[in-house]
C-alpha positions in Angstrom: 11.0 48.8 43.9 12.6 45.5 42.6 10.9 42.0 44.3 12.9 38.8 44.0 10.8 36.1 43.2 9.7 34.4 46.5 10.8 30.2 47.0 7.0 29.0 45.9 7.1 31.1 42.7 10.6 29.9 41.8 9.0 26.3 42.9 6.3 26.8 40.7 8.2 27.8 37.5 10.5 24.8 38.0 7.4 22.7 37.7 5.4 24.4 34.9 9.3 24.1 33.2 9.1 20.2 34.2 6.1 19.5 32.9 6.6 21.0 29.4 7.9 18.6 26.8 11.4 17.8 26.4 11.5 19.6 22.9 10.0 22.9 24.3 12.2 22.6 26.8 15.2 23.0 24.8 13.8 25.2 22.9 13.3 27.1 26.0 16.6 27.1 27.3 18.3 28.7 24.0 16.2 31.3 24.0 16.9 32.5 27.0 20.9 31.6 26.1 20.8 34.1 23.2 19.2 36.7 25.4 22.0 36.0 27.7 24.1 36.3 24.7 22.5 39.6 23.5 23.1 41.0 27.0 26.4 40.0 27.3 26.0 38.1 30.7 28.8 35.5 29.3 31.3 35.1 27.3 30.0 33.0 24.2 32.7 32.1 22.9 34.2 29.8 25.2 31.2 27.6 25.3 30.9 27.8 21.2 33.1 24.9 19.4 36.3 25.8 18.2 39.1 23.3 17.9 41.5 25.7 20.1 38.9 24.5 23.1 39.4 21.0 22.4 42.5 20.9 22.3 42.4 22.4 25.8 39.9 19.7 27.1 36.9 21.8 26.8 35.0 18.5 25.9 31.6 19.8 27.1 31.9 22.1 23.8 31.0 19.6 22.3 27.2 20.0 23.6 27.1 23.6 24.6 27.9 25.2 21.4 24.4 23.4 19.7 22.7 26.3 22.5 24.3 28.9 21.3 23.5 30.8 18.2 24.9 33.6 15.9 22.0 36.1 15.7 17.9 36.1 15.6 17.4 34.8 12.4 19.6 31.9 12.5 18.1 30.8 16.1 14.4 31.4 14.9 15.1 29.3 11.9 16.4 26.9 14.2 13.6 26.7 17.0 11.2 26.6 14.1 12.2 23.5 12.8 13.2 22.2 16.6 9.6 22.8 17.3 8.2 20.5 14.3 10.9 17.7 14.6 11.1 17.4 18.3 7.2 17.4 18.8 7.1 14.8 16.0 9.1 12.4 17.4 7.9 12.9 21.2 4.2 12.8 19.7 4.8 9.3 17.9 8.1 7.6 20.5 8.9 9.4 23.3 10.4 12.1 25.3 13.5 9.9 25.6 14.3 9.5 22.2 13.7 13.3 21.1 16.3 14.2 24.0 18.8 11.7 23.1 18.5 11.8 19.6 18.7 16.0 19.4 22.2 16.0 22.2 23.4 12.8 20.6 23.3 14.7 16.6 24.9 18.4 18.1 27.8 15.8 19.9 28.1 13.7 16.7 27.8 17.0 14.1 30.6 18.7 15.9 32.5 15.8 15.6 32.5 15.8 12.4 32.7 19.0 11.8 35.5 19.4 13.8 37.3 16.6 11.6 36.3 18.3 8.5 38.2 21.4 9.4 41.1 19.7 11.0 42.1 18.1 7.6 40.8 20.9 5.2 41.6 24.1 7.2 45.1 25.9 7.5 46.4 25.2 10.8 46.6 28.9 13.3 49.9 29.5 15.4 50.5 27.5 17.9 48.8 28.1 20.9 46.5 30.9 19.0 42.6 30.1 18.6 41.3 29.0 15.6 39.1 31.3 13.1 36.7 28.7 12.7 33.9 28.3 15.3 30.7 26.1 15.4 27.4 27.5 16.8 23.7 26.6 16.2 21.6 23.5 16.9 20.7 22.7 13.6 23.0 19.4 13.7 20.7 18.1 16.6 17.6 19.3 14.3 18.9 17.3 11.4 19.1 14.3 13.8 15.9 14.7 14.9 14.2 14.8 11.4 16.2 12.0 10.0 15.5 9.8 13.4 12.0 10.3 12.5 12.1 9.2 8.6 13.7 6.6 9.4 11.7 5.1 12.3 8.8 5.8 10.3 10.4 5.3 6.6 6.9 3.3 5.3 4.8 6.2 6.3 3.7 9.3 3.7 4.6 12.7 5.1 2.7 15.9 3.9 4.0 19.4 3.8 3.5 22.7 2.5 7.0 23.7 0.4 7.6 27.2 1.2 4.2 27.5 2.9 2.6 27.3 -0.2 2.8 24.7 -2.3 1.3 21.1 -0.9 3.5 17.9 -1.2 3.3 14.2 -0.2 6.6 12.1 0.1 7.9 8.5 1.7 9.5 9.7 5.0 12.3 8.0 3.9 13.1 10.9 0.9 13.1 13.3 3.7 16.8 11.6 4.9 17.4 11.3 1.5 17.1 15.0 1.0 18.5 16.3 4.2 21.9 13.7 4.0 22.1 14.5 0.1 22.3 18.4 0.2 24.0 18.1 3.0 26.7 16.0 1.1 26.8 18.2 -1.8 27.2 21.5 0.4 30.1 19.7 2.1 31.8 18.9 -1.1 30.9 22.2 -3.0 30.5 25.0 -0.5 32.4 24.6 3.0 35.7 21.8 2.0 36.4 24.9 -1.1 35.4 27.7 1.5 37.6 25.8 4.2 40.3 25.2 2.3 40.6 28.5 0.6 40.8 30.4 4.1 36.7 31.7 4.3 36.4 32.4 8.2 33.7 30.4 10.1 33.1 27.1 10.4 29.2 28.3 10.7 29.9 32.0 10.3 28.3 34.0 8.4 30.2 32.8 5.6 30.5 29.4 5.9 27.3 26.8 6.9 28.5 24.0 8.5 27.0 21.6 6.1 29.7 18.5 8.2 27.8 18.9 11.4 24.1 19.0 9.6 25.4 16.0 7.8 26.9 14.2 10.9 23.8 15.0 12.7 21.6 13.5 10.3 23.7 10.1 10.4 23.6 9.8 13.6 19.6 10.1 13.4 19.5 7.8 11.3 21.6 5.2 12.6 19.7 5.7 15.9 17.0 4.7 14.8 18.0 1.7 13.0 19.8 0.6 16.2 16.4 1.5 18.6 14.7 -0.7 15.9 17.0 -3.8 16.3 16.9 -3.6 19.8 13.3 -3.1 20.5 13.1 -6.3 18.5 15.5 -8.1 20.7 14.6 -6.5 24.2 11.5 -4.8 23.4 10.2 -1.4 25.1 13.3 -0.5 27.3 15.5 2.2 28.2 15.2 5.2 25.9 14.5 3.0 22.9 10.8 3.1 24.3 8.0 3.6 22.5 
C-alpha cells in the first residue's frame, strides 16, 4: 500500500535540501528535472529556449532552459563539471556568488545565443516555432569556471587532463581556454552549421558554442566587477567573501 510522506518527513527533507550547498543544490534540482523529463511529467519544450517563446514573452526561458537537458550523457557531463566549479567558488567566496554567477551565465549565454541565431539562422513561417532550441547548463558552468580564474587569476591550478595526465597552469589560461575554443567553435562550427540550415541550436548537431561563450564573459566580467567593488564598499551584498 502507497504512504504519502507525513508533514515532519516533508519538513525534514526541506531542511536536509536547505542545508546542502547552493551548487549541490542545483545540481539537485536538474536531476530530478530530467527524471521528470524522462517520465514525461511535462512538456520540456516550452520551458527549453527557442526564439518562438520569446517572442511570446516567455522571458523566464531564459533561466529554465539551463535545467533542462537533452539526454544522460549530456546532463552527466554537465553536473560533473557543475560539481567542481560550483564547489570551487563556494569553497574559496561564497554561496552567493556561485548562485549568482551560474543563473546570471545561463541568462547571459542564451542571450547570446539567441542573437547568434537571430542574425545567422533562416527565419521559420510566421507564427511557426523555430528549429533551433537551447537546453543544458553548461553556459552557467562556463561562468562559473571563468568567475573563478578570474577572481583568482594569480593562483596555479592543477589538473589531471583526461584523468591521466598531470598539469599546472595560471588560473587565468583556464578563461583563456574556455573563451578561446569557445570563439573558434562559434566561428567554425555553429555560425556555418546555423547558417547552412543544421537543426539545433544545442541539438545533437549543433553545440551551442554562443551561450558557453556568453557565459563565460559574463563570469569573467563578474568577477572583475565584484573585485572593484569590494574595493570600494568591501564585503557586501553577494560580492562577499
Amino acid at each position: 500500500m502507497t504512504r504519502f510522506p507525513t508533514y515532519a518527513e516533508l519538513r525534514s527533507c526541506a531542511k536536509a535540501f536547505r542545508e546542502r550547498s547552493a551548487t549541490n543544490r542545483f545540481i539537485i534540482v536538474c536531476a530530478l528535472v530530467f527524471a521528470a523529463q524522462a517520465l514525461g511529467l511535462f512538456f520540456a519544450e516550452a520551458f527549453a529556449l527557442n526564439p518562438f517563446w520569446v517572442r511570446s514573452g516567455c522571458l523566464l526561458n531564459f533561466l529554465s532552459y539551463g535545467f533542462l537537458h537533452g539526454g544522460f550523457w549530456h546532463l552527466a557531463l554537465n553536473m560533473l563539471a557543475l560539481y567542481f566549479a560550483g564547489n570551487a567558488v563556494e569553497r574559496y567566496d561564497s554561496g552567493g556568488n556561485a548562485t549568482a554567477v551560474f543563473l546570471g551565465g545561463i541568462a547571459v549565454g542564451g542571450l547570446a545565443w539567441l542573437g547568434v541565431v537571430e542574425a545567422v539562422a533562416a527565419a521559420p513561417a510566421p507564427g511557426a516555432m523555430s528549429p533551433h532550441t537551447l537546453v543544458g547548463a553548461s553556459a552557467g558552468v562556463a561562468a562559473l569556471f571563468s568567475y573563478f580564474s578570474v577572481a583568482h587569476r594569480d593562483s596555479e591550478l592543477r589538473a589531471m587532463l583526461f584523468f591521466v595526465l598531470p598539469v599546472r597552469m595560471p588560473a587565468w589560461a583556464l578563461f583563456a581556454a574556455i573563451a578561446g575554443i569557445s570563439l573558434l567553435g562559434l566561428v567554425f562550427s555553429e555560425i556555418p552549421s546555423l547558417s547552412g540550415g543544421a537543426s539545433g541550436g544545442s541539438g545533437p548537431h549543433v553545440v551551442a558554442h554562443s551561450a558557453h561563450l556568453g557565459g563565460a564573459l559574463f563570469g569573467a566580467g563578474y568577477a572583475l566587477a565584484a573585485e572593484r567593488l569590494r574595493k570600494r564598499f568591501g564585503n557586501v551584498c553577494c560580492f562577499r567573501r
